[in-house]
Biopython code that builds the backbone (N, CA, C, O; Angstrom):
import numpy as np
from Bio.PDB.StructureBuilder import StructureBuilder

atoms = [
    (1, "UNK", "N", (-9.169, 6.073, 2.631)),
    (1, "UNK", "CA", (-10.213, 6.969, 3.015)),
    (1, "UNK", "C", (-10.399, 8.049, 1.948)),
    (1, "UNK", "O", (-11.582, 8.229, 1.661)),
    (2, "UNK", "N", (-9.433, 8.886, 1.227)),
    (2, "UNK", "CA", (-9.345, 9.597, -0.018)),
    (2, "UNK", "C", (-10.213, 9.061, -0.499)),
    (2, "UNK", "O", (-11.302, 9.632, -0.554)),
    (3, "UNK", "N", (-10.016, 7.567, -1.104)),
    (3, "UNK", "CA", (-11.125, 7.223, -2.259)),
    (3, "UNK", "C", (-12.390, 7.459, -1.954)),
    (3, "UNK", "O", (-12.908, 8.337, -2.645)),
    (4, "UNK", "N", (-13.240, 6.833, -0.930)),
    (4, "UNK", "CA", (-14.142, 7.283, -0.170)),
    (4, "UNK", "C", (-14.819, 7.947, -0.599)),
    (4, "UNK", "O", (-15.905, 7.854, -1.171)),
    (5, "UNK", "N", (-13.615, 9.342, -0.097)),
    (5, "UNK", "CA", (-14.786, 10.443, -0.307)),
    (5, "UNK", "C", (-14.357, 11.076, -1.267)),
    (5, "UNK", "O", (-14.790, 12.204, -1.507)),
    (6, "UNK", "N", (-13.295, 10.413, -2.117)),
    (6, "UNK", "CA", (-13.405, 11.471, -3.353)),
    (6, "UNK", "C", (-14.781, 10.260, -4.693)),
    (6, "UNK", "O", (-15.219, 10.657, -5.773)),
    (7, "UNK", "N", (-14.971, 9.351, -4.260)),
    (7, "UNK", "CA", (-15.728, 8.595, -5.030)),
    (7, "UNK", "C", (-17.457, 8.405, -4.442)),
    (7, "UNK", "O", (-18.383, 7.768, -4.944)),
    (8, "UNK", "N", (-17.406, 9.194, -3.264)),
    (8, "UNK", "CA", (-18.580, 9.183, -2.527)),
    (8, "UNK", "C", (-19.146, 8.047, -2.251)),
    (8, "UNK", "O", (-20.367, 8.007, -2.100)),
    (9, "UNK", "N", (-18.460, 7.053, -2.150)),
    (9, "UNK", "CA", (-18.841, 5.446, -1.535)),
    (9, "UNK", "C", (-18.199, 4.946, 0.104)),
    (9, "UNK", "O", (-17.626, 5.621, 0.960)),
    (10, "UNK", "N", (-18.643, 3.241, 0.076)),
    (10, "UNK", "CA", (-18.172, 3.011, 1.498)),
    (10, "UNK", "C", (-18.351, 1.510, 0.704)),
    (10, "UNK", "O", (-18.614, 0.553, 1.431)),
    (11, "UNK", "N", (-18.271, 1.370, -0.164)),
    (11, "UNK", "CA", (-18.247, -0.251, -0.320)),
    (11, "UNK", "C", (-16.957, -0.304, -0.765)),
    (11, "UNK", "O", (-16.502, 0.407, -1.661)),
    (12, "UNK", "N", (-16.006, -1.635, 0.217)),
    (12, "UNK", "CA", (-14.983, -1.438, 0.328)),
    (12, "UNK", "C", (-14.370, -2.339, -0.720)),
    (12, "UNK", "O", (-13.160, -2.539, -0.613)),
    (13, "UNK", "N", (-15.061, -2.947, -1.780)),
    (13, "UNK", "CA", (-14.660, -3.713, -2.784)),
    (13, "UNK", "C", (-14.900, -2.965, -3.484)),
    (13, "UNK", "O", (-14.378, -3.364, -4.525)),
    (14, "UNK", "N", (-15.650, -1.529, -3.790)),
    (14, "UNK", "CA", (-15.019, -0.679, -4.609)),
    (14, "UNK", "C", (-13.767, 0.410, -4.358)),
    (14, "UNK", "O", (-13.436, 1.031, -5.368)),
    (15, "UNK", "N", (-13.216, 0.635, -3.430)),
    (15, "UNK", "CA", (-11.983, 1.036, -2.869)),
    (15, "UNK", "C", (-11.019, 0.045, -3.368)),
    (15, "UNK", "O", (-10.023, 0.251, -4.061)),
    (16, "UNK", "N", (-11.552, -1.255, -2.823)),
    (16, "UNK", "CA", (-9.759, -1.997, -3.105)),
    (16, "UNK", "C", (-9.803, -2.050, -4.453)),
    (16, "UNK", "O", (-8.643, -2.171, -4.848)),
    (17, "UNK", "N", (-10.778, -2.011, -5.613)),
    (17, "UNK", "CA", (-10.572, -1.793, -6.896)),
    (17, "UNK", "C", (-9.941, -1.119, -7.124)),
    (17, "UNK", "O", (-8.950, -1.493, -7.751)),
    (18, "UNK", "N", (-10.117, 0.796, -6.666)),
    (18, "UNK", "CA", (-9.718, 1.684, -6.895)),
    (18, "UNK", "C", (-7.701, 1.583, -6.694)),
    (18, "UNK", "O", (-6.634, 1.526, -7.306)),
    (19, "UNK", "N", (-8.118, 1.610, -5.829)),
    (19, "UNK", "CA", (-6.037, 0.668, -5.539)),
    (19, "UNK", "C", (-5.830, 0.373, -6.197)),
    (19, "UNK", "O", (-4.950, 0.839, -6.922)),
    (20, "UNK", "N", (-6.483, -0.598, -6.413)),
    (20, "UNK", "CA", (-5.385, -1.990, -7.609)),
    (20, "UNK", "C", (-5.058, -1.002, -8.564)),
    (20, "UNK", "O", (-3.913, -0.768, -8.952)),
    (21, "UNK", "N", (-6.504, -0.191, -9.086)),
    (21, "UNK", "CA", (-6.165, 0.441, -10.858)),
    (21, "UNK", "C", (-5.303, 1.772, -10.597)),
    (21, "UNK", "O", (-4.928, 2.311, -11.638)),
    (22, "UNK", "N", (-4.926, 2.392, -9.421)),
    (22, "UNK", "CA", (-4.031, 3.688, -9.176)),
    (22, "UNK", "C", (-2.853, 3.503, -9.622)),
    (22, "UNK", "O", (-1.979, 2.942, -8.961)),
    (23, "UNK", "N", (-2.686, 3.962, -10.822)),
    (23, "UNK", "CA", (-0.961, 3.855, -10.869)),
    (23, "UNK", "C", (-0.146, 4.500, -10.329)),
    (23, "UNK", "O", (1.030, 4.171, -10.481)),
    (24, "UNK", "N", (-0.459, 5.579, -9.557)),
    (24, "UNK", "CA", (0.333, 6.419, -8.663)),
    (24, "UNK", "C", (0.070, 5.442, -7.060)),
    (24, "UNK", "O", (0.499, 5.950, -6.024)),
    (25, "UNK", "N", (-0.386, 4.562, -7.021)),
    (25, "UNK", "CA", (-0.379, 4.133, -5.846)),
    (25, "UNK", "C", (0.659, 2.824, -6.068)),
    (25, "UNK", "O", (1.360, 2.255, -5.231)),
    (26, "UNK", "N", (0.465, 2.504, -7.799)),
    (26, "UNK", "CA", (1.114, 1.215, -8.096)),
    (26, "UNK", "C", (2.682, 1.359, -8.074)),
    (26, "UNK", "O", (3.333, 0.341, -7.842)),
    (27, "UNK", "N", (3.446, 2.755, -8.336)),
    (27, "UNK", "CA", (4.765, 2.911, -8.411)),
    (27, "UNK", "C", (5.168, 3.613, -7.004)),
    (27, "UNK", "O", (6.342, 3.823, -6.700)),
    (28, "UNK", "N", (4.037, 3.961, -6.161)),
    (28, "UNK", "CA", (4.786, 4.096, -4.724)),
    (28, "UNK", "C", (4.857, 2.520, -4.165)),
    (28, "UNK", "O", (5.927, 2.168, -3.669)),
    (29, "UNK", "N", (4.014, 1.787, -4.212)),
    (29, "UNK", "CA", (4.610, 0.667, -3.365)),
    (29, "UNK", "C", (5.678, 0.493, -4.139)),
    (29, "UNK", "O", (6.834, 0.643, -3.743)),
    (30, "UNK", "N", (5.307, 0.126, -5.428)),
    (30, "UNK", "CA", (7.192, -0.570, -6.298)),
    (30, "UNK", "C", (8.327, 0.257, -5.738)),
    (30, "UNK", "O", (9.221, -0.494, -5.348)),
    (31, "UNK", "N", (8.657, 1.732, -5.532)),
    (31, "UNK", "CA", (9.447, 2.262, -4.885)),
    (31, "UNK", "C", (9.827, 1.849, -3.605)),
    (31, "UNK", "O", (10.965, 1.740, -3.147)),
    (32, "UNK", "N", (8.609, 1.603, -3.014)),
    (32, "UNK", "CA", (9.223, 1.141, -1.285)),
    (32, "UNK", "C", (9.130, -0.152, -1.774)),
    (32, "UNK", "O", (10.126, -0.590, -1.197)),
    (33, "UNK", "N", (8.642, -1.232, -2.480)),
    (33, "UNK", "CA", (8.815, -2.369, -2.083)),
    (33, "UNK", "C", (8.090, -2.673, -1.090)),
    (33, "UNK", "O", (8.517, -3.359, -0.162)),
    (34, "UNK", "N", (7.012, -2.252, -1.143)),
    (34, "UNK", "CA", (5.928, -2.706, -0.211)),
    (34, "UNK", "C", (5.072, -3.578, -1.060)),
    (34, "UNK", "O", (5.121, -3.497, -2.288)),
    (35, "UNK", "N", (4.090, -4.621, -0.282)),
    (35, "UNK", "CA", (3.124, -5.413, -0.751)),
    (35, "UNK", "C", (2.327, -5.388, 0.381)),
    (35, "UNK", "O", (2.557, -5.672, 1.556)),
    (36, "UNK", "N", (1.413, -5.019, -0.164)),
    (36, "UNK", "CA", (-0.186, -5.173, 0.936)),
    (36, "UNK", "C", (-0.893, -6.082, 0.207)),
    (36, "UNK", "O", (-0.966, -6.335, -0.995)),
    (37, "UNK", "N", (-1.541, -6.639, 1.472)),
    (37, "UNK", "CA", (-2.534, -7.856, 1.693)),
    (37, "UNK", "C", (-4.233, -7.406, 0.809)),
    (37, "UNK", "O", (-5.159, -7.130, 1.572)),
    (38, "UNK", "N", (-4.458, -7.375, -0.425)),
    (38, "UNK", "CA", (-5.912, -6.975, -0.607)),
    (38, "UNK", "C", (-6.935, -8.046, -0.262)),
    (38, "UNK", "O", (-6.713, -9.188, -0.665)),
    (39, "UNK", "N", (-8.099, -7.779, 0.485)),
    (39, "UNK", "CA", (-8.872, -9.047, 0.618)),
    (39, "UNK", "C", (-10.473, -8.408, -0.269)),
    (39, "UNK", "O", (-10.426, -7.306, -0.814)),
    (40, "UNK", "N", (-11.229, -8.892, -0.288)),
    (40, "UNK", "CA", (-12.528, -8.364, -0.954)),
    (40, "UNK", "C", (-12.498, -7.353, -0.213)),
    (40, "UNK", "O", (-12.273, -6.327, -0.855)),
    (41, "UNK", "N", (-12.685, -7.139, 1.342)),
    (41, "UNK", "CA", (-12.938, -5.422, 1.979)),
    (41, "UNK", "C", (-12.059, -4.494, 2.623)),
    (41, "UNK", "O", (-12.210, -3.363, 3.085)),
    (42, "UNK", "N", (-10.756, -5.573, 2.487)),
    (42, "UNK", "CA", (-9.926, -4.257, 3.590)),
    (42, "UNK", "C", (-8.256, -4.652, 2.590)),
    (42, "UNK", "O", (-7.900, -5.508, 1.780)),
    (43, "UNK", "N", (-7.742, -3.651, 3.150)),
    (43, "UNK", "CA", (-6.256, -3.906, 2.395)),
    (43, "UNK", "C", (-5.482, -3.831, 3.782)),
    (43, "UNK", "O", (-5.741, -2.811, 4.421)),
    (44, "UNK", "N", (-4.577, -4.717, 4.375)),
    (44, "UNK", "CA", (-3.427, -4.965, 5.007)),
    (44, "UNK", "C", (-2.318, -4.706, 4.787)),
    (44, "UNK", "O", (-1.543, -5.384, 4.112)),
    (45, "UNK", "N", (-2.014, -3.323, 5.522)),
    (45, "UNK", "CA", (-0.385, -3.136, 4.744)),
    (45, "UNK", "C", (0.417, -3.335, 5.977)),
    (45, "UNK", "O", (1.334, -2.515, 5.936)),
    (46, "UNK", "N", (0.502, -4.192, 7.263)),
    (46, "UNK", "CA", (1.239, -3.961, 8.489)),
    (46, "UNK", "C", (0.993, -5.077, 8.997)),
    (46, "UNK", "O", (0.401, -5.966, 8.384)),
    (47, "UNK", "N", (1.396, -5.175, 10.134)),
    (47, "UNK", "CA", (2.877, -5.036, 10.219)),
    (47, "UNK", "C", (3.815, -5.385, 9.208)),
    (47, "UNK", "O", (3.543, -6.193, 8.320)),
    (48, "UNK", "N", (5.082, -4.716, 9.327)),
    (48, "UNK", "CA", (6.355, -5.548, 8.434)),
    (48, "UNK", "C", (7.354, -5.994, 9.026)),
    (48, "UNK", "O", (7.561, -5.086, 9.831)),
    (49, "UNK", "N", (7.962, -6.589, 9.166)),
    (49, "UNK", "CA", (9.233, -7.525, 9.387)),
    (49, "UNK", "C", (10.117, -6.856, 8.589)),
    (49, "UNK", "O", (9.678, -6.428, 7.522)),
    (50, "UNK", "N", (11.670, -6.604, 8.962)),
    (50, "UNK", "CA", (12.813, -6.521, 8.333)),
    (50, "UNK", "C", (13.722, -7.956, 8.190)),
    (50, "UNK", "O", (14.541, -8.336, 9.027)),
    (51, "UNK", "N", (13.420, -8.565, 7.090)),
    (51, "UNK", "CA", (14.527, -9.648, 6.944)),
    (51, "UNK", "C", (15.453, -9.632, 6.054)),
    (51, "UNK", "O", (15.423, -8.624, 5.347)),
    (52, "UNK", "N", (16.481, -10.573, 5.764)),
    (52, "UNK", "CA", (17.532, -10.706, 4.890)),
    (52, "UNK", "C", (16.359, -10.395, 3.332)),
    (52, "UNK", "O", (16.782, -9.398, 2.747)),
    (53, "UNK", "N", (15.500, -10.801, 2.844)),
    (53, "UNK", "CA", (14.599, -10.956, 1.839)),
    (53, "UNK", "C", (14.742, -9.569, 1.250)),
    (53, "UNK", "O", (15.149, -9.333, 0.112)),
    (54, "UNK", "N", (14.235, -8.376, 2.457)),
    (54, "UNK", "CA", (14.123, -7.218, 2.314)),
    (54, "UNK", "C", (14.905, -6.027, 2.730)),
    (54, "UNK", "O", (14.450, -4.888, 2.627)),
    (55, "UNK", "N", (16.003, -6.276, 3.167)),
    (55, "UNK", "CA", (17.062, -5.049, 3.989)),
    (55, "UNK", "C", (17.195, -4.428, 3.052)),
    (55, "UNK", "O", (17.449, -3.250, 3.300)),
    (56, "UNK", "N", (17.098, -4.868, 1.257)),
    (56, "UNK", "CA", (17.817, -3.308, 0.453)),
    (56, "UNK", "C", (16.624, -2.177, 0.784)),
    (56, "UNK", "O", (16.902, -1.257, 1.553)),
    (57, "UNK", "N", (15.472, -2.253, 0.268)),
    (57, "UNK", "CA", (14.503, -1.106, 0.342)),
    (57, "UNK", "C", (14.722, -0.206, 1.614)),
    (57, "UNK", "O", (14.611, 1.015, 1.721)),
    (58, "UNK", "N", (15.167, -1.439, 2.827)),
    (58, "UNK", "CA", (14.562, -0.627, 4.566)),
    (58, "UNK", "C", (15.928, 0.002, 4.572)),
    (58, "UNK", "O", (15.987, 1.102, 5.121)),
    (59, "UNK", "N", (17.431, -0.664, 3.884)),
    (59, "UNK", "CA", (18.143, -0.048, 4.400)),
    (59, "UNK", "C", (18.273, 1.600, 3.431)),
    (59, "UNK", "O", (19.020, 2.437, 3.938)),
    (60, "UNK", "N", (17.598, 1.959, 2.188)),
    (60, "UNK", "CA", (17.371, 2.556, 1.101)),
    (60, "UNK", "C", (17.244, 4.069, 2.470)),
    (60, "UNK", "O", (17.849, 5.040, 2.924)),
    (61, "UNK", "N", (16.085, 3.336, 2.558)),
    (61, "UNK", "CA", (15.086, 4.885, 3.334)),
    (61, "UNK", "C", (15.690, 5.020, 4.442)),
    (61, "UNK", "O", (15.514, 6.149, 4.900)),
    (62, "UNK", "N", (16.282, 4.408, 5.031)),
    (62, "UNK", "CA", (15.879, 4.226, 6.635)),
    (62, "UNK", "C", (17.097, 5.865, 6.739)),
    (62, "UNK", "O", (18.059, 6.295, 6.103)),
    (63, "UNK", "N", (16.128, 6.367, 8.155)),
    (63, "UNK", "CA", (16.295, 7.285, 8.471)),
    (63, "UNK", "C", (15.699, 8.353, 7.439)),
    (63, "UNK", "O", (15.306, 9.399, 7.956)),
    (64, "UNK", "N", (15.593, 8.250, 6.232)),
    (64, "UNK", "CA", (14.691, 9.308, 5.232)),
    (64, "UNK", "C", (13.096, 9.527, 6.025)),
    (64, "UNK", "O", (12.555, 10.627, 5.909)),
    (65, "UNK", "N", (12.600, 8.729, 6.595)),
    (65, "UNK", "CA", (10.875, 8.781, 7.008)),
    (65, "UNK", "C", (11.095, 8.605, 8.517)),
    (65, "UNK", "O", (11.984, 7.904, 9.000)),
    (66, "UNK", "N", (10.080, 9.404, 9.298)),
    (66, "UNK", "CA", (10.283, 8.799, 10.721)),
    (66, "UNK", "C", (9.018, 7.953, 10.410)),
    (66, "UNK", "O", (8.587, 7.158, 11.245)),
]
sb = StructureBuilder()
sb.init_structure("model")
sb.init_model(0)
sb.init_chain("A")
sb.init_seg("    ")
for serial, (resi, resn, name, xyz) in enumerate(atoms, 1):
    if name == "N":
        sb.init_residue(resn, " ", resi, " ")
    sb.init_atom(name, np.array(xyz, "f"), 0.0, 1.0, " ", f" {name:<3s}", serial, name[0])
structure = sb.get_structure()
């Protein structure tokens, strides 16, 4: 939503552009180890699953964020 309105648009294939090229958005997921779903209009970051794949990151934070 930031981008939005700091770019004064609503076309949402120019938002998920804006993502992709954020490098401050690119080294917070690498920190959490998150991966969201980009599609041409919406980005999917949820639900997540905790599995064997991923316990280092969840067990990293956990309790740091409610």
């Amino acid at each position: 939503m930031a981008i939005a309105v700091r770019d004064k648009t609503h076309d949402p294939a120019h938002i998920v552009a804006a993502l992709k090229d954020d490098k401050k958005v690119a080294a917070r997921l690498a920190k959490y180890d998150l991966k969201p779903v980009y599609t041409g209009s919406t980005v999917s970051s949820g639900p997540s699953f905790v599995t064997r794949d991923n316990l280092a990151p969840v067990q990293k934070y956990a309790g740091s964020y409610r």
